[in-house]
C-alpha positions in Angstrom: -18.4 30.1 -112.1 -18.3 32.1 -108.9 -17.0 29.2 -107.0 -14.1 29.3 -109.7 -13.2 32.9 -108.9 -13.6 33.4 -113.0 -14.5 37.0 -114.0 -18.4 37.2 -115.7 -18.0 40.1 -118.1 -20.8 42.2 -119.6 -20.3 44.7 -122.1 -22.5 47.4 -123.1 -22.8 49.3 -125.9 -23.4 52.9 -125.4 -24.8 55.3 -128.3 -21.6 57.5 -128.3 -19.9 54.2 -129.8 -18.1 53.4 -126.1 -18.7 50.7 -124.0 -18.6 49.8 -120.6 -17.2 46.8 -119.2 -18.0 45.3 -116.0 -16.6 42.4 -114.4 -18.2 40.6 -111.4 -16.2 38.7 -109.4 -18.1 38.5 -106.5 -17.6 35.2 -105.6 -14.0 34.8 -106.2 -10.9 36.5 -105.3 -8.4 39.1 -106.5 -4.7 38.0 -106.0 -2.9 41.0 -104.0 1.3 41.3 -104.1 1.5 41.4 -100.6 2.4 39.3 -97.3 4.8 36.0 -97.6 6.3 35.0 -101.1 5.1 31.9 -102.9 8.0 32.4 -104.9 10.9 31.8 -101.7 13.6 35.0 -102.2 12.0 36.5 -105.6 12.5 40.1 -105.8 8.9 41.2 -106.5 9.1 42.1 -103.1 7.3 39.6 -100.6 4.5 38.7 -102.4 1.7 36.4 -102.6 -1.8 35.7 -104.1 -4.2 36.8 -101.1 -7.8 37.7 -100.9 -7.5 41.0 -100.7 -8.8 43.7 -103.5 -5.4 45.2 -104.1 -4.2 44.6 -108.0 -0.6 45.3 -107.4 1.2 45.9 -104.3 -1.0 48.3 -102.4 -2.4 50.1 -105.6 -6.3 49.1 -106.8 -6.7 49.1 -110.3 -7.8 52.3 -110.6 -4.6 53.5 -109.6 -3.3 51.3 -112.6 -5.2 53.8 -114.9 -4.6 56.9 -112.4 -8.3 58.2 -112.9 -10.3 58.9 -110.2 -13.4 57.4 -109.1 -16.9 57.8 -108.2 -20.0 56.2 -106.9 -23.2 56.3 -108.8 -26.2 54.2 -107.5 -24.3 52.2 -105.3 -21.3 51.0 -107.5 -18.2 52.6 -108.2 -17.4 53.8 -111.4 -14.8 55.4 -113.2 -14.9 58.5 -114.7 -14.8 58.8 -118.8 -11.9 59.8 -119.5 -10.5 57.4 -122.0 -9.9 54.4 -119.9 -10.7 54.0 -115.9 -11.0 51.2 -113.8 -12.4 51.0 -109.4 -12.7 48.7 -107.1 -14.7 48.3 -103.5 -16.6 45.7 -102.3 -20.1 44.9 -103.3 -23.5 46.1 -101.9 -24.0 44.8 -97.8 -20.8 45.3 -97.6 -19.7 41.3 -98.5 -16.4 41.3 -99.9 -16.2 41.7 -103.8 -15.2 43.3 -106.7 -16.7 45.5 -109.4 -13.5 47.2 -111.6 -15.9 49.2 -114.3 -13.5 50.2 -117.5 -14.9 53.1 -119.6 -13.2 52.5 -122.8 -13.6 54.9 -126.2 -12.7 52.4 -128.6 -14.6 49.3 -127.8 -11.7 46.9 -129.9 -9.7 47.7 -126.6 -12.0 46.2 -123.9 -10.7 42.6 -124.5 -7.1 43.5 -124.4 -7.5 45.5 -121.1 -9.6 43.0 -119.5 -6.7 40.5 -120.0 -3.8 43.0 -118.3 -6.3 43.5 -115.5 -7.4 40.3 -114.7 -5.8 39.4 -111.5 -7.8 36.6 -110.7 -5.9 33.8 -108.6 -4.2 31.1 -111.2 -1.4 28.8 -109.8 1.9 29.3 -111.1 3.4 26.7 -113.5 5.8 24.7 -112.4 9.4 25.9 -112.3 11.1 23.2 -113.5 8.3 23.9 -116.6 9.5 26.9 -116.9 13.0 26.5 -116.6 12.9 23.9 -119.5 10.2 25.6 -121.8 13.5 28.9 -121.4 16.0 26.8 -122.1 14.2 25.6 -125.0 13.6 28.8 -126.6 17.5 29.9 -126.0 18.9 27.3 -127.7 19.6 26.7 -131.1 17.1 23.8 -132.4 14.1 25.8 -134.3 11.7 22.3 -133.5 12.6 22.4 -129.8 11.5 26.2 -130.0 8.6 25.6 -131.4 7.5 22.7 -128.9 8.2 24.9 -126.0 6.3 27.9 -127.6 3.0 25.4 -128.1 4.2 24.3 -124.3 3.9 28.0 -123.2 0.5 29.1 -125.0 -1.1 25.9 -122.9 0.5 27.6 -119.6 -1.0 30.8 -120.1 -1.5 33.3 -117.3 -0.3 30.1 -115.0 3.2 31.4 -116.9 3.5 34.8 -116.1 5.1 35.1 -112.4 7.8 32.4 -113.0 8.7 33.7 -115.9 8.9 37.5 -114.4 10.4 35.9 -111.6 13.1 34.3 -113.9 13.8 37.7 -115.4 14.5 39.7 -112.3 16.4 36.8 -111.0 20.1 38.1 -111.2 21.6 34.3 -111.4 19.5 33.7 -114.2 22.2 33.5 -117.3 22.1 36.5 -120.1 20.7 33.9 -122.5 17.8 32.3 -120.5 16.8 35.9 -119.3 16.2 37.2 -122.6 14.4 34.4 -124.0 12.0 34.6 -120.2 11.4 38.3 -121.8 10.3 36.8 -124.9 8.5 34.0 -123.8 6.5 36.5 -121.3 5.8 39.2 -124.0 4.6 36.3 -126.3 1.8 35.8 -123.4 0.3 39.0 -124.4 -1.5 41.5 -122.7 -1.7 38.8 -119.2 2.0 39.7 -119.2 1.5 42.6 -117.9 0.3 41.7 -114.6 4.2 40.4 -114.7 6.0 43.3 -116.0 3.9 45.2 -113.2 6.3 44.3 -110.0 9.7 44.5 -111.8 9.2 48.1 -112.6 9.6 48.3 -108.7 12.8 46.1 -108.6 16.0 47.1 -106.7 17.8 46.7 -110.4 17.9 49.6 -112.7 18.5 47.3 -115.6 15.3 45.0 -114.4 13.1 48.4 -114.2 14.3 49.3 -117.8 13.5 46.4 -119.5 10.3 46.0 -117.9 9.2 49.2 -118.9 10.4 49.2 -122.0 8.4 45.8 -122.5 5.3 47.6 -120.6 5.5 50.0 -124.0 6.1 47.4 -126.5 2.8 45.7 -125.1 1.2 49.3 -125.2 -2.0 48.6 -122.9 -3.4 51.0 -121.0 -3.6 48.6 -117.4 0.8 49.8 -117.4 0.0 53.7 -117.6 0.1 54.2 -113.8 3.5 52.1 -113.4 5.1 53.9 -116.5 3.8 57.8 -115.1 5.7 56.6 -111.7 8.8 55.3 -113.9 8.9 59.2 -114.8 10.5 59.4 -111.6 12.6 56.8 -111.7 16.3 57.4 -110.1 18.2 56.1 -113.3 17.8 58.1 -116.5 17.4 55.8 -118.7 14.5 54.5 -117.0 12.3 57.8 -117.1 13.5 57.9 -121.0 11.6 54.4 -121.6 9.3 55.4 -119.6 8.8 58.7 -121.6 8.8 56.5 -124.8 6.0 54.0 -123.6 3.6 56.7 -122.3 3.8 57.9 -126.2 2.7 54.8 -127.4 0.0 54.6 -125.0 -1.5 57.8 -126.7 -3.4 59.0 -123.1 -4.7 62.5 -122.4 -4.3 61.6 -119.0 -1.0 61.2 -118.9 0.2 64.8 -120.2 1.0 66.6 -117.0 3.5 64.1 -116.0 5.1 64.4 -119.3 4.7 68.0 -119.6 6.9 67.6 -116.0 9.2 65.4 -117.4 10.3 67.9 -120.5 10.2 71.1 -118.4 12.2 69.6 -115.3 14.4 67.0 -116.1 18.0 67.0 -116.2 18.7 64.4 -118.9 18.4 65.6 -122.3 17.4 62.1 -123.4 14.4 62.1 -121.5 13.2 65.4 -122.2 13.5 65.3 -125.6 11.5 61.8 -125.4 8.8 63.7 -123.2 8.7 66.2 -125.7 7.8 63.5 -128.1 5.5 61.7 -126.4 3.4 64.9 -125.5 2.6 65.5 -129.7 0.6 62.0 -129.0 -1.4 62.3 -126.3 -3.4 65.5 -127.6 -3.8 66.9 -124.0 -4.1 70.8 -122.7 -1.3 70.5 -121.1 1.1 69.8 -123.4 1.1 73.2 -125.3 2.6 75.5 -122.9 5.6 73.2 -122.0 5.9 72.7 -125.8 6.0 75.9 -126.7 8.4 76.7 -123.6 10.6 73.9 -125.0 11.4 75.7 -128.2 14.0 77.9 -126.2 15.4 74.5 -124.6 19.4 74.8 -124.5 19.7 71.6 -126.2 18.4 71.7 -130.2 17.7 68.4 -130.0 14.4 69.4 -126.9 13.8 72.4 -130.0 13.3 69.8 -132.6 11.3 67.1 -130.6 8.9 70.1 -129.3 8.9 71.1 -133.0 7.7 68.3 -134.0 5.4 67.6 -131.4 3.4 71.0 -132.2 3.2 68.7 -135.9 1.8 66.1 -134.2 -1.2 68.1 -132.9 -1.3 70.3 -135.8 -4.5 68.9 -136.8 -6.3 69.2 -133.5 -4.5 73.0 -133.2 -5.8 74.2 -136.7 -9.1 72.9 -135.8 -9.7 75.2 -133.3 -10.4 72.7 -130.9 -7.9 73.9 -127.9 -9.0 77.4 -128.7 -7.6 80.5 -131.0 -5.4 82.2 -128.3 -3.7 78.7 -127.9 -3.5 78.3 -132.0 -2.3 82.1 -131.9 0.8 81.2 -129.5 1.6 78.0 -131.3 2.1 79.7 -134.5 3.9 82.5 -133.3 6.2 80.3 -131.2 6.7 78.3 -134.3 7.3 81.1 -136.5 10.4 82.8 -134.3 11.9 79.1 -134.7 11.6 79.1 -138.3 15.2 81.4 -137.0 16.3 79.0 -134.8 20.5 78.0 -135.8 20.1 74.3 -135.7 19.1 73.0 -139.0 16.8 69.9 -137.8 15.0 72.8 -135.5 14.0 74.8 -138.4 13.1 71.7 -140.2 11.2 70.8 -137.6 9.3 74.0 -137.6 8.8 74.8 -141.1 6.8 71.2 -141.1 4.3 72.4 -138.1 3.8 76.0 -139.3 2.7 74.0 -143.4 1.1 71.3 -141.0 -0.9 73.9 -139.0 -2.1 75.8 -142.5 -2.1 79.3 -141.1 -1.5 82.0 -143.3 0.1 84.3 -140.4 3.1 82.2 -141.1 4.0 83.2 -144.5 5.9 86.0 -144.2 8.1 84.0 -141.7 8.2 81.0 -144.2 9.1 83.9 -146.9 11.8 84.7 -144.9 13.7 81.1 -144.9 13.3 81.3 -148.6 16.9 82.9 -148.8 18.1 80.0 -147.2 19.1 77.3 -149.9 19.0 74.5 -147.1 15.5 75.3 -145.5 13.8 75.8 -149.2 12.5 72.8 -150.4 10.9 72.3 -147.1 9.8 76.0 -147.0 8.0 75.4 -150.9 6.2 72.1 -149.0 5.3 73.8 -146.2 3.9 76.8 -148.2 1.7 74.5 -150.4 0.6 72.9 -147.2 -1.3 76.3 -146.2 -2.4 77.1 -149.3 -4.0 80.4 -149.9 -4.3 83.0 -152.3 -0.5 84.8 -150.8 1.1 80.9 -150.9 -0.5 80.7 -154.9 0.8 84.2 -155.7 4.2 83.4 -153.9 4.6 79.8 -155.4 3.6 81.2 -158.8 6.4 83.7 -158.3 9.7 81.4 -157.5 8.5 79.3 -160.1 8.6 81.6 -162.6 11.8 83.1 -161.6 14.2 80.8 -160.2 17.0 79.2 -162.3 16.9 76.1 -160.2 15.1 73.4 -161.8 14.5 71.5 -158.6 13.3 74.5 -156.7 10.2 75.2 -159.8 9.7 71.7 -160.2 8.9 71.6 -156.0 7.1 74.8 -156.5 5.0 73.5 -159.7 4.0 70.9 -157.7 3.2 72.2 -154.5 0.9 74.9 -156.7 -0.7 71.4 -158.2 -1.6 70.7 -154.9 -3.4 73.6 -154.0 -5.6 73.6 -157.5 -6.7 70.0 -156.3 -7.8 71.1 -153.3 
């Protein structure tokens, strides 16, 4: 199998319910993105299939993850910190490669594995591809579905042309949407195509092939999309801010936590702010919290409900009480804020969060016809003996029958708890 360059992979099983996955490819070769093109003038750059250990361009596949490395009885390893991958060469110094993931959730590994394998495979034919496109543009639902069967036989053997169709600028409107389909339809071996274009000279190339990067959601793009962050074009960093949400990294929090504080597009701050409430990192909460006094109410509301996001890791106590304590405070002077979807925003964290030191700030909204219903919510949410005494109160007294039915009910939801 050596001889084949084909990757062997074991995976362990660790108590803690993680796995490692090692992949010995010590006989083969790793295809780089560097030197002469195979492709002629293709803009992934000048690039070619060499027998060097470099995954993309001059960036190992650790750098694909963005962990650091270290060595431990003779091999290099990765880190765990969610996801990780290294390369180097093999003991005696013989060339070789020995990428090690460290993976949480062990349903991941084979997913992973596919996006990273950069194992040498000879690119289809482009005539193939050119005809499979065409197929899948036009209008016959058979012809479709040949050249779909034609494409899963292809596999990886698909990727570049097809990439190499979509960053092609002659390539008609039609054809290069239906080469983004056909390459996403490869799965997480499209990746290794999306890869490059993120890089290319055209903004519009670099947008789709990030947002595609997030649509796939595997964790071998998080390096590429925390560089898009820094993308020239706005709307760019915004997809990229999207897809690092959907990748749900620790990791990646800093970067976004840069992105929300220092960037001049509202777009992308606000999709920063979003993407922080998923990746349950340190970092997030001070830029979060910070982002509540943003200029724009839409940053307010997407840091609003980012603090909902992490509500449950907040009120467990897990990133500390003096971090809870700012949260809540912060949350409670926005219960005041003068955008409505900001104070919606809020009063759904500050329930979410379930911590009585915000009553008297929910209390306050209560004047407010607007913010009520979502104030009764959010009050049943914390539920404690003020909430009961409160809930039992506006039920009794208000005139409104939709206001005591949504206080009856949120005081039903604190007796079954």
């Amino acid at each position: 199998m050596k001889n084949l360059g084909i990757a062997f992979v074991a995976v362990l099983a660790l108590a803690s319910g993680a796995a490692y996955a090692q992949i010995d490819t010590t006989g083969g070769s790793m295809p780089g993105l560097s030197g002469s093109s195979t492709f002629g003038s293709s803009t992934f750059g000048s690039s070619a299939f060499s027998n060097n250990t470099s995954a993309f361009g001059s960036t190992g596949l650790s750098n694909a993850f963005g962990n650091e490395t270290y060595t431990s009885g003779g091999r290099i390893q990765t880190r765990p910190v969610g996801t990780a991958a290294a390369t180097g060469r093999a003991g005696g110094g013989q060339p070789g490669m020995v990428p090690t993931l460290f993976l949480r959730d062990t349903k991941d590994i084979a997913g992973i594995l596919a996006a990273a394998d950069t194992t040498y495979v000879a690119p289809a034919d482009r005539q193939a591809i050119q005809e499979i496109v065409a197929a899948m543009a036009g209008p016959d639902a058979a012809g479709k579905q040949a050249a779909e069967k034609r494409l899963t036989d292809l596999g990886r053997s698909a990727v570049f042309p097809l990439a190499q169709l979509l960053q092609d600028q002659e390539t008609p409107e039609s054809y290069r949407s239906a080469a983004g389909v056909a390459l996403m339809r490869l799965g997480p071996m499209a990746v290794q195509g999306f890869l490059p274009l993120t890089r290319d000279p055209s903004a519009s190339v670099r947008l789709e092939a990030v947002r595609s990067l997030g649509l796939l959601g595997n964790r071998v793009g998080m390096r590429a999309l925390t560089d898009a962050l820094e993308d020239p074009d706005a709307d760019v960093r915004c997809a990229a801010a999207q897809a690092l949400g959907v990748l749900k990294q620790t990791s990646t929090g800093v970067a976004l936590a840069k992105s929300l504080q220092k960037d001049v597009s509202l777009d992308v701050r606000a999709a920063a702010a979003e993407s922080l409430g998923h990746t349950e990192s340190r970092a997030a909460i001070e830029p979060l919290i910070t982002g509540l006094a943003d200029k724009e109410p839409r940053v307010r509301a997407a840091c609003a409900k980012a603090l909902a996001a992490m509500a449950d890791l907040l009120a467990s106590g897990q990133r500390g009480e003096v971090c809870r304590t700012k949260v809540v405070e912060a949350l409670g002077a926005a219960l005041g804020d003068t955008d409505p979807a900001v104070r919606a925003a809020s009063i759904e964290a500050v329930g979410l969060l379930g911590d009585e030191r915000a009553v008297d700030r929910l209390a306050e909204r209560l004047s407010n016809a607007g913010d009520r219903p979502a104030v009764i919510k959010a009050l049943g949410r914390i539920g404690r003996d003020r909430t009961r005494a409160l809930l039992s109160q506006i039920a009794s007294e208000t005139k409104d029958a939709a206001v005591r039915h949504a206080a009856e009910e949120a005081l039903g939801g604190i007796q079954e708890r």
